[in-house]
C-alpha positions, 0 to 999 in steps of 0.5 A, spaced: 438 461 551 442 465 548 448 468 552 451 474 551 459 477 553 458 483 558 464 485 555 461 486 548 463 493 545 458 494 539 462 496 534 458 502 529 460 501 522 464 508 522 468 504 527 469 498 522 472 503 515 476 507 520 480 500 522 479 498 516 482 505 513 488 504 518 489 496 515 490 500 509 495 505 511 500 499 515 499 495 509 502 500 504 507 503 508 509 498 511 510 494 503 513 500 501 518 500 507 521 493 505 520 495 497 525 502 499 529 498 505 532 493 499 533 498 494 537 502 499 541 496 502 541 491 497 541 495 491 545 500 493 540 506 491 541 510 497 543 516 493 537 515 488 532 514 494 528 521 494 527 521 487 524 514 487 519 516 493 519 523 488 516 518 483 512 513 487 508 520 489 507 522 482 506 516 480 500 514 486 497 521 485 496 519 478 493 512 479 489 517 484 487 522 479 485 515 474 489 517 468 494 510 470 490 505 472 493 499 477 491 493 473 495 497 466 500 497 471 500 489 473 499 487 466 506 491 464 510 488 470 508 482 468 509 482 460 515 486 460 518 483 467 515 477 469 513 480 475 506 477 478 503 483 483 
């Protein structure tokens, strides 16, 4: 017999994109806090933060518009930096 949680709410599969969406968004702009956060505190960038938030737009908005790609940009990070993303 199979018992059933009368407290169950079905969930539609808009509701699943729309959380889903939402992960995205606090992932992003919680890692992009942090990256901003140590330039500032750590690096002393306080003074080139706009422009680097300027350019991390720009920068979005092309790999959006597919003219830059994100595994170009994983692969020059790791070749010319060493740096694994």
């Amino acid at each position: 017999m199979n018992k059933t949680n009368p407290r169950h709410i079905p969930r539609t599969q808009a509701d699943c994109d729309k959380a889903f969406d939402h992960g995205v968004r606090e992932g992003v702009s919680g890692s992009t806090a942090i990256f901003l956060t140590v330039m500032v505190d750590k690096f002393g960038e306080s003074d080139n933060v706009p422009n680097i938030w300027r350019e991390i737009i720009k920068l979005s908005e092309e790999v959006a518009e597919k003219r830059v790609s994100l595994p170009d940009l994983k692969r020059v990070l790791k070749e010319e930096y060493d740096i694994c993303v």
